[in-house]
TIDO-339823 format. One line per 8 residues: number of its first residue (from 0); for each residue x, y, z of N, C-alpha, C. Coordinates in steps of 0.02 Angstrom, whole numbers, m for minus. Example, Ala and Ser with C-alpha at 12.3 -4.5 7.8 and 13.67 -1.06 7.14 Angstrom:
<nodes>
0	660,m284,390,615,m225,390,660,m165,390 | 642,m112,354,684,m53,357,645,2,394
</nodes>
This chain:
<nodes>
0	m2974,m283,958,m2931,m228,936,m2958,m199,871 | m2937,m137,850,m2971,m101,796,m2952,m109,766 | m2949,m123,688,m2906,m152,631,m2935,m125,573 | m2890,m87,545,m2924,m26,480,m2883,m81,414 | m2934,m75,364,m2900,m90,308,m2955,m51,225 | m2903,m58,176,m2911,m26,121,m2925,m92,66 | m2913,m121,48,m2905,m179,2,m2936,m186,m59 | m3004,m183,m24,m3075,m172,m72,m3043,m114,m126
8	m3019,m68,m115,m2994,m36,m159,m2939,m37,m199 | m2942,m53,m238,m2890,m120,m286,m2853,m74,m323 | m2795,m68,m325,m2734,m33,m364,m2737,m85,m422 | m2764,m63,m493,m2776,m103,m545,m2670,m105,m577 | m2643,m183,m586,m2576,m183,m583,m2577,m238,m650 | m2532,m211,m688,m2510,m269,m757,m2512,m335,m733 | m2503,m378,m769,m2515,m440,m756,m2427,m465,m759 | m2385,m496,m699,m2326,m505,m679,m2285,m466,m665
16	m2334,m390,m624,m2319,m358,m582,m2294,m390,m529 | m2214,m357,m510,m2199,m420,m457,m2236,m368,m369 | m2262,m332,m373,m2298,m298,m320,m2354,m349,m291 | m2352,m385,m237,m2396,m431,m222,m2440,m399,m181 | m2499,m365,m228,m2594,m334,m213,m2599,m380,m173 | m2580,m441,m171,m2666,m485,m157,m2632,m494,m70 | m2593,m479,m32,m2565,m497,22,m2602,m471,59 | m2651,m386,29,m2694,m363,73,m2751,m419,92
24	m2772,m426,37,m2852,m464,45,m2839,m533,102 | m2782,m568,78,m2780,m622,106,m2747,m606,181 | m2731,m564,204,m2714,m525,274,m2770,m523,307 | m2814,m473,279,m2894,m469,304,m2910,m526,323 | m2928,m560,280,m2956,m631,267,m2937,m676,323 | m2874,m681,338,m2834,m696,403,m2877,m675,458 | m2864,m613,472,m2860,m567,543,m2957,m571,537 | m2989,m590,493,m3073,m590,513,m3077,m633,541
32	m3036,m694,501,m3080,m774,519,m3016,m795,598 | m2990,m756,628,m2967,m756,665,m2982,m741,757 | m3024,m699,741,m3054,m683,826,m3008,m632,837 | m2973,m573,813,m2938,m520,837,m2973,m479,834 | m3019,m473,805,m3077,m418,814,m3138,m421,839 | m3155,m379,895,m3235,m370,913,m3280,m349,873 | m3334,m357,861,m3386,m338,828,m3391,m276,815 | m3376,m248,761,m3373,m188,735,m3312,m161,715
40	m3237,m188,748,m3181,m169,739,m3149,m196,705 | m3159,m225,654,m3112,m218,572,m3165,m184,542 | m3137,m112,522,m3155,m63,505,m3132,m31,435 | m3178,m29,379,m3150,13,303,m3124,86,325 | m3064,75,313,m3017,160,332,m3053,202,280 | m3066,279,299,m3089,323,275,m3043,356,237 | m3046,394,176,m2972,420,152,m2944,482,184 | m2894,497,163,m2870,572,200,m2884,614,167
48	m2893,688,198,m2921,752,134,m2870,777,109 | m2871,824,68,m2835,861,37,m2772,897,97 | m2818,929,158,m2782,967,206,m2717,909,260 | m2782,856,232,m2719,799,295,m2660,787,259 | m2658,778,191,m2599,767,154,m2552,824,152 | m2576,874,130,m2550,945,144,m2500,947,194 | m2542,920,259,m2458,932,306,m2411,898,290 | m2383,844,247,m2350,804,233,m2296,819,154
56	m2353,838,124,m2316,845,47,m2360,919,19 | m2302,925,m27,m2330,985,m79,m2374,1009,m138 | m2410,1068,m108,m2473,1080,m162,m2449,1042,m217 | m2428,1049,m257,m2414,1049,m343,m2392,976,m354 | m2356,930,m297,m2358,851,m307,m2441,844,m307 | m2468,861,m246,m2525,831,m239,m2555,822,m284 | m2575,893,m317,m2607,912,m386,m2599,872,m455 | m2529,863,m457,m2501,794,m497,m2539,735,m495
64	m2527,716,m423,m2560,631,m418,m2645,639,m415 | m2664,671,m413,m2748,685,m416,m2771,709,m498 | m2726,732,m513,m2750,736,m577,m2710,689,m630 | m2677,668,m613,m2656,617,m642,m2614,646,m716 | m2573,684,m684,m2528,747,m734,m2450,718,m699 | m2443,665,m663,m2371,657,m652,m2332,640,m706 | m2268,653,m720,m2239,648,m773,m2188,554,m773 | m2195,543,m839,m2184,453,m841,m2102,466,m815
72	m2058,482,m783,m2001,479,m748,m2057,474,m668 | m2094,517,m655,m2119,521,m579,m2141,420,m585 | m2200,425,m631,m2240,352,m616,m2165,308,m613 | m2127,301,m652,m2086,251,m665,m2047,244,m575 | m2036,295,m530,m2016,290,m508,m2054,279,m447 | m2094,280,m443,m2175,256,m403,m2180,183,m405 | m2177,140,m474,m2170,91,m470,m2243,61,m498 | m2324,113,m500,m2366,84,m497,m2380,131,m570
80	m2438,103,m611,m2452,147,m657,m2524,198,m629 | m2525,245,m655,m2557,297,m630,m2652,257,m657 | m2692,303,m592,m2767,273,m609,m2792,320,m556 | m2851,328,m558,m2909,372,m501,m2904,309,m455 | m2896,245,m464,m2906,198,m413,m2846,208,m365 | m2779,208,m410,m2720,209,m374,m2733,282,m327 | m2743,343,m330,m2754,397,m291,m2778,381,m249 | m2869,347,m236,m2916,319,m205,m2876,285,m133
88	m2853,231,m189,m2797,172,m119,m2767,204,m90 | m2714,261,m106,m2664,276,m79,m2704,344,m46 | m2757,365,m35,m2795,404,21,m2818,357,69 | m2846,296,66,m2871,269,106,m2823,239,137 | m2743,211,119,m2702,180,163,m2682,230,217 | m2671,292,180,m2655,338,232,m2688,339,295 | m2785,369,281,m2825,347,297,m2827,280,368 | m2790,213,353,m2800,166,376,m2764,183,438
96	m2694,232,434,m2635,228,479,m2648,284,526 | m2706,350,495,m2714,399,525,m2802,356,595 | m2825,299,558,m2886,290,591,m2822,247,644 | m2793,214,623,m2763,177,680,m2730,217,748 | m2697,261,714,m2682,308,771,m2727,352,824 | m2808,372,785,m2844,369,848,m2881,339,884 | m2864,262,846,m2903,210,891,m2849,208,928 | m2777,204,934,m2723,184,979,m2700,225,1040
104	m2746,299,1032,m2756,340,1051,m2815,337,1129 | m2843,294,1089,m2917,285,1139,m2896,219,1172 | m2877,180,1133,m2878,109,1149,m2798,62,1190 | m2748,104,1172,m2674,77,1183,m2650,45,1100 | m2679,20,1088,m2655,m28,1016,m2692,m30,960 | m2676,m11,894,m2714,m23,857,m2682,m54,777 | m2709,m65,721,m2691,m79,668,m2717,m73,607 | m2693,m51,545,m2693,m39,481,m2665,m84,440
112	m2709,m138,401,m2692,m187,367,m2653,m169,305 | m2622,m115,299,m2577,m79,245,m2534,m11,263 | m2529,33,255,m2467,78,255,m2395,63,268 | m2383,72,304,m2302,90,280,m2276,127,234 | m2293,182,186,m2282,215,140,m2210,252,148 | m2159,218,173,m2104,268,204,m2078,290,148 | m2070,272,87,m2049,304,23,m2072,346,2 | m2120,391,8,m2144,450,m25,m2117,526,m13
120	m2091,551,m27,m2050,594,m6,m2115,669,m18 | m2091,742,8,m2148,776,28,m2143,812,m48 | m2142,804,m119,m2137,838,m159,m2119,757,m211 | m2122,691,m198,m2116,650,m248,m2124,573,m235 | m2153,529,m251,m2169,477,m237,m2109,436,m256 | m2112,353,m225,m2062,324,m255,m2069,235,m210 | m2054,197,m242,m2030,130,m219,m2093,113,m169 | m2137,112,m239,m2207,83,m230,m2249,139,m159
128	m2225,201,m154,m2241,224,m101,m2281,311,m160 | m2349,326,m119,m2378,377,m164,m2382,442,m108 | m2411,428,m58,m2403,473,7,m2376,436,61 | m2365,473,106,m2318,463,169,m2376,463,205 | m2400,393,247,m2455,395,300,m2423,409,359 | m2371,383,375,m2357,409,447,m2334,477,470 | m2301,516,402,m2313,578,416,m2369,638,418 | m2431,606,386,m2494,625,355,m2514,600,438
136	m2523,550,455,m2565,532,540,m2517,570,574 | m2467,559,589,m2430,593,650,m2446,666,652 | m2446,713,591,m2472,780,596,m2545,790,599 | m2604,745,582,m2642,754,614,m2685,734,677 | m2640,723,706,m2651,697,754,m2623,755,831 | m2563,776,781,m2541,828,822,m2586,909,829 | m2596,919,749,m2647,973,735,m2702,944,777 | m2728,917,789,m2811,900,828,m2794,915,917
144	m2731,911,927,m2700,934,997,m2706,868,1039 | m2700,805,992,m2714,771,1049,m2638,730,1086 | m2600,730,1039,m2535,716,1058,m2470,785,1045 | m2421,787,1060,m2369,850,1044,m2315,812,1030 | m2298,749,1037,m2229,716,1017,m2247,644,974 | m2222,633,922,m2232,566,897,m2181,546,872 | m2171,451,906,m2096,399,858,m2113,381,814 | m2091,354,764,m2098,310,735,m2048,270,743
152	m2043,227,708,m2006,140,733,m2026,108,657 | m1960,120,627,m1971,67,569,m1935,11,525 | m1970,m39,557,m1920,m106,551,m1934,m136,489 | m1958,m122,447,m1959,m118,348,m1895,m137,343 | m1843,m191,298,m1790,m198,285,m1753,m134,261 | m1804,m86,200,m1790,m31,167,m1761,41,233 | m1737,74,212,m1739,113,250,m1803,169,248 | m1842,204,297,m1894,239,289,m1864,315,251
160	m1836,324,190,m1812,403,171,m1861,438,151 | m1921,434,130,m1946,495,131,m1972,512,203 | m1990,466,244,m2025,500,298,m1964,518,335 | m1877,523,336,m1833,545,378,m1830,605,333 | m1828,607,264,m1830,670,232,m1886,738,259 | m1964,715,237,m2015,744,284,m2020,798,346 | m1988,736,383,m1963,764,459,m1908,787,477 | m1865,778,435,m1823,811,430,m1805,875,513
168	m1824,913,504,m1825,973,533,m1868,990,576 | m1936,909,600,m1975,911,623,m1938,897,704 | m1942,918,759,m1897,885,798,m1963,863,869 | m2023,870,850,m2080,860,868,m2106,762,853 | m2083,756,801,m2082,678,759,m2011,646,770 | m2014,610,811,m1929,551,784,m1943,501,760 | m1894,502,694,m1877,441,664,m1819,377,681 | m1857,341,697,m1798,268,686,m1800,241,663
176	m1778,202,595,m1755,177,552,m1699,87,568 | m1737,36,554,m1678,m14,568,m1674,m62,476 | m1631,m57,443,m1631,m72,381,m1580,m111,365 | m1581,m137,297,m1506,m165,250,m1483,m109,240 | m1391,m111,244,m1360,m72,232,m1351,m63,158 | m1332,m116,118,m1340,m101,53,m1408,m111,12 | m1453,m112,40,m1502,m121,16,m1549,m46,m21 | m1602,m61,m50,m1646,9,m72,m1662,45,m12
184	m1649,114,m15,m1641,141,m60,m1546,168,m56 | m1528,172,m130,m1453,170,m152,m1427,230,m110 | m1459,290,m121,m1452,355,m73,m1483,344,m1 | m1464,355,38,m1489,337,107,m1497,424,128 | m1572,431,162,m1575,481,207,m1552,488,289 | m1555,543,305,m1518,530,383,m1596,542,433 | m1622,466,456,m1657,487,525,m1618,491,570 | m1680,505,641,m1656,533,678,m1623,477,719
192	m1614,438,704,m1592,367,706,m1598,318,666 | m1511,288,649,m1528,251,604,m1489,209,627 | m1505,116,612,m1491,50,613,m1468,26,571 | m1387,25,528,m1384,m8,451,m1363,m78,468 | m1389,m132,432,m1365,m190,439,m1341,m225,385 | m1306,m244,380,m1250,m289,324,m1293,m345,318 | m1287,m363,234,m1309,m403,206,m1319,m489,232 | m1362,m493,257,m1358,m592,282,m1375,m582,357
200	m1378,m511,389,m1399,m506,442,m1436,m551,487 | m1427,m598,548,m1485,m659,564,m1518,m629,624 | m1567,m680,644,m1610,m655,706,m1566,m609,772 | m1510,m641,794,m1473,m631,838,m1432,m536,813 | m1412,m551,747,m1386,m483,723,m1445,m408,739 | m1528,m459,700,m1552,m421,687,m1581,m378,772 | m1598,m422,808,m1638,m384,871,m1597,m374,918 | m1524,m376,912,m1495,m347,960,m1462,m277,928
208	m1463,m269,872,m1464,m194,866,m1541,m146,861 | m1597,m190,846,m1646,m161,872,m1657,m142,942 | m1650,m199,985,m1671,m167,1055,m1615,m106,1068 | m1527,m113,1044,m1525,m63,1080,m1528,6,1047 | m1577,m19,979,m1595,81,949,m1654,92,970 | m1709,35,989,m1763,42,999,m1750,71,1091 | m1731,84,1143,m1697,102,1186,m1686,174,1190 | m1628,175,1151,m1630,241,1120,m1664,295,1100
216	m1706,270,1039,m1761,305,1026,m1816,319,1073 | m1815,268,1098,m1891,281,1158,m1866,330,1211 | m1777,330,1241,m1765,404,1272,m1767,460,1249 | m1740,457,1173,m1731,544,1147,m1816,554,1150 | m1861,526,1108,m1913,546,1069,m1978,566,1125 | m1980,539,1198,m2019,546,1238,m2086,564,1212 | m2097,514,1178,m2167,509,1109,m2229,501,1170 | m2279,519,1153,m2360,489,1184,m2399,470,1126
224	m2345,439,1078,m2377,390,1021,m2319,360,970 | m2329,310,959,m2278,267,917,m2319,243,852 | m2281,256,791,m2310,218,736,m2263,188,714 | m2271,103,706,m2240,39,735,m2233,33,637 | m2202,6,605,m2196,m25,522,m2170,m72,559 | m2214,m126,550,m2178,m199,566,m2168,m204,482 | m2138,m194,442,m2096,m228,371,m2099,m320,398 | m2133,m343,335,m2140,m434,326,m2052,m414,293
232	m2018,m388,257,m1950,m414,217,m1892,m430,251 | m1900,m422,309,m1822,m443,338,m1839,m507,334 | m1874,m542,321,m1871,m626,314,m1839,m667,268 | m1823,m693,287,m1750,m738,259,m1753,m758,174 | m1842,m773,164,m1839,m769,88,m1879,m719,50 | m1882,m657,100,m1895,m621,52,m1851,m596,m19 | m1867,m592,m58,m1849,m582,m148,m1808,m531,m140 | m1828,m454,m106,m1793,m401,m101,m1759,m379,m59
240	m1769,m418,16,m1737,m424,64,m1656,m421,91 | m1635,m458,79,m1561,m471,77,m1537,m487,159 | m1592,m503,197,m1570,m502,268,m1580,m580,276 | m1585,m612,353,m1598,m699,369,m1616,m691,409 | m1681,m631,422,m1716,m647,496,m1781,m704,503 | m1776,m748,533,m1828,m792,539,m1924,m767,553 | m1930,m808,534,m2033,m792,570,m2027,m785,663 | m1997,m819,689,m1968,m811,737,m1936,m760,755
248	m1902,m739,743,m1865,m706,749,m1900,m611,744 | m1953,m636,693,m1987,m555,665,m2054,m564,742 | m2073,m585,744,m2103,m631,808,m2089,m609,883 | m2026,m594,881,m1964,m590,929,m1974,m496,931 | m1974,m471,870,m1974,m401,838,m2028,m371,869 | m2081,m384,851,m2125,m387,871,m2139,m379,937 | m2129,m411,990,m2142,m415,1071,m2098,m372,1094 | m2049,m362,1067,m2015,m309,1093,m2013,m222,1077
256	m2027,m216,1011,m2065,m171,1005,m2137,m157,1047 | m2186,m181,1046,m2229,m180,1107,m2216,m177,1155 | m2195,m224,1180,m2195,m209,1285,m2146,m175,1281 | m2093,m148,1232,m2057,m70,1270,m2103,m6,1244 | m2162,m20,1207,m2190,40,1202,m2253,49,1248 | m2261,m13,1293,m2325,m40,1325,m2285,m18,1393 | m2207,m33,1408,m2198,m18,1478,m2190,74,1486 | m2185,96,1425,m2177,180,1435,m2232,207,1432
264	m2300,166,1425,m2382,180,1418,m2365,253,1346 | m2352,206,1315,m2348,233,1251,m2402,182,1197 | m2453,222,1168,m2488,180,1135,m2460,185,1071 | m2487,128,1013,m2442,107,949,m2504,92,908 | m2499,133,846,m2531,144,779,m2475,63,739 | m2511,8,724,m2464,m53,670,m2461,m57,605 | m2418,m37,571,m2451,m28,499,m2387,m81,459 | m2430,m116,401,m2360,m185,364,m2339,m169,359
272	m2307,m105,317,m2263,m90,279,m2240,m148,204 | m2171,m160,190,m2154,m199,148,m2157,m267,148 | m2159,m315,99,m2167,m403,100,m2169,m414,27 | m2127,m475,17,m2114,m490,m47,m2087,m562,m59 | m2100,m585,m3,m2083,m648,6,m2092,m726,m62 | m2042,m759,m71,m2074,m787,m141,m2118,m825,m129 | m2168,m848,m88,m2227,m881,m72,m2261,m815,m21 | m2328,m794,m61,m2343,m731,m19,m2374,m755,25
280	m2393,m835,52,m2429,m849,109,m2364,m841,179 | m2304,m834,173,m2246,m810,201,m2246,m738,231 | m2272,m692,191,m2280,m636,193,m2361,m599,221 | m2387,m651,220,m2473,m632,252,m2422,m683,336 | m2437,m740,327,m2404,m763,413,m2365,m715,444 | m2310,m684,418,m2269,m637,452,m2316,m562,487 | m2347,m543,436,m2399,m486,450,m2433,m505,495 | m2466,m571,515,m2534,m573,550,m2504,m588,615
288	m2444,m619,600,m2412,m611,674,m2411,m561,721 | m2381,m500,684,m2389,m438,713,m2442,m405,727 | m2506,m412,699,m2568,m427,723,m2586,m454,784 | m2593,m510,774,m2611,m556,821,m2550,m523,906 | m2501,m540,875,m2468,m502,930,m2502,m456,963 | m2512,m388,964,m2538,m325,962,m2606,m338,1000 | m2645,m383,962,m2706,m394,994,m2704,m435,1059 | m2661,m472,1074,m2656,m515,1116,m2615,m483,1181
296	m2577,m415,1162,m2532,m384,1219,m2613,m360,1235 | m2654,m328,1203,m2705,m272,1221,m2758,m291,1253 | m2774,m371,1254,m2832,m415,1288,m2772,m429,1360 | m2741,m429,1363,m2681,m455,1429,m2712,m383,1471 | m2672,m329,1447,m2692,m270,1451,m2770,m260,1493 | m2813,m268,1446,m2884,m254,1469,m2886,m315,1526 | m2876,m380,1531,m2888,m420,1569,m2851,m399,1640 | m2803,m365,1633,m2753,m343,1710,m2812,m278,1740
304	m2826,m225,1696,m2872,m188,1717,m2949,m213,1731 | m2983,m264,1727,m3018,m307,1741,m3008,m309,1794 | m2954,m346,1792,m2926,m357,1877,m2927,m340,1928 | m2895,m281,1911,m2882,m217,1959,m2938,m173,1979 | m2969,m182,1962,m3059,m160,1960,m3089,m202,1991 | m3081,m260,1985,m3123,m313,2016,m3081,m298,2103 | m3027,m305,2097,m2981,m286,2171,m3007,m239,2219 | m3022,m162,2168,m3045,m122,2225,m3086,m122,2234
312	m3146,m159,2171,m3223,m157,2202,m3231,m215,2279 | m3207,m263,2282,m3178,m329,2332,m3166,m285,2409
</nodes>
């Protein structure tokens, strides 16, 4: 399976920054020494241009975060302190989610060892989020003509508001959203589906209101592409979390998200999204699951068409 990542490009962060950098590297690090990738496919994501962001957010933000003219209310609310590196990263995560989508495109499945950026709203960054990748891939992907409808599916504890903000009015893109109800962010945006769940939420709470929005969503949105945020925080100890879904249980999330996007031959762009778990080896296991998952529906996959090839040549 194709597996884009950014890492190498290091968001330089104070020292007891509670933002856990290092979940990328040690993710990678995972998913190499693992066998999920063929030779050549863990791949350095390329960044996005000026025009790919463009469809997403506005001249004069952009101009801000590139020149590094955002004002200390914007950074503060970003979460990260401003750097040419931080711009860099946050092109190439985009980057990671827009390469995943046309490998998922070619391939059925693919993955981005980072994005999730659902906090960036199209005129302001926020809650560790600088651009919006899934709205930045989904429009170019659409501009290139190769798809006309795209889901997203985002099971991040947080709710996704800038990318329901974004799209807003997009009715080409659906958003679904499954989150803490009282959780960040305090103002909640309206996707085009939304999942709120009460605080202490458990496995049983959590995926039976997923399957039946994930259901849902897959009728309204009649997508010919899904971009999947498997979020590590609904786990029981994540720090910011506030939910009790098990590894199991996200595990559970996981397979079902897939084979209902695998039985509508809908291919799926995977990107982390959020994790904050107080042992970050909690928060790399949860991620690589969804990995490993992904790669393992897509070898099933290739092995049935194997098959079926071998059948009619017989």
């Amino acid at each position: 399976m194709k597996v884009f990542y950014s890492d190498h490009f290091v968001l330089p962060l104070p020292e007891g920054h509670r933002f856990p950098m290092v979940k990328y590297s040690m993710l990678r690090e995972r998913v190499a020494e693992s066998g999920v990738c063929g030779a050549g496919e863990l791949r350095v994501a390329e960044p996005v241009s000026d025009r790919e962001i463009l469809r997403a957010h506005h001249p004069d933000y952009l101009e801000r975060v590139v020149s590094g003219t955002l004002t200390e209310k914007e950074i503060r609310r970003i979460g990260f302190p401003w750097s040419p590196r931080m711009v860099e990263r946050s092109r190439r995560a985009s980057g990671g989610t827009l390469g995943a989508c046309l490998a998922a495109l070619e391939d059925g499945l693919a993955a981005n060892l980072a994005g999730g950026t659902h906090h960036a709203f199209a005129d302001r960054g926020e809650g560790y989020c600088v651009l919006n990748d899934s709205a930045i891939a989904a429009r170019a992907v659409q501009d290139a003509g190769l798809v006309e409808r795209v889901l997203v599916i985002d099971t991040d504890v947080h709710q996704g508001n800038g990318t329901a903000a974004i799209l807003r009015e997009d009715p080409s893109i659906f958003t679904f959203s499954i989150h803490g109800a009282k959780n960040f962010p305090f103002h909640k945006e309206e996707s085009d589906l939304d999942a709120a769940l009460p605080d202490g939420a458990d496995d049983t709470e959590f995926l039976t209101a997923l399957e039946a929005g994930l259901e849902a969503a897959l009728d309204a949105a009649e997508a010919q592409l899904a971009i999947y945020l498997a979020g590590a925080d609904p786990f029981v100890d994540d720090r910011l979390g506030r939910l009790a879904v098990t590894k199991r249980g996200l595990a559970e999330r996981d397979r079902l998200v897939l084979e209902a996007c695998r039985d509508r031959g809908i291919p799926v762009a995977l990107t982390m999204a959020g994790g904050y778990a107080r042992n970050v080896e909690d928060t790399v296991d949860v991620h690589f699951q969804s990995v490993r998952r992904a790669a393992d529906l897509l070898e099933l996959e290739r092995d049935l068409a194997r098959g079926d090839k071998r059948a009619r040549g017989a």
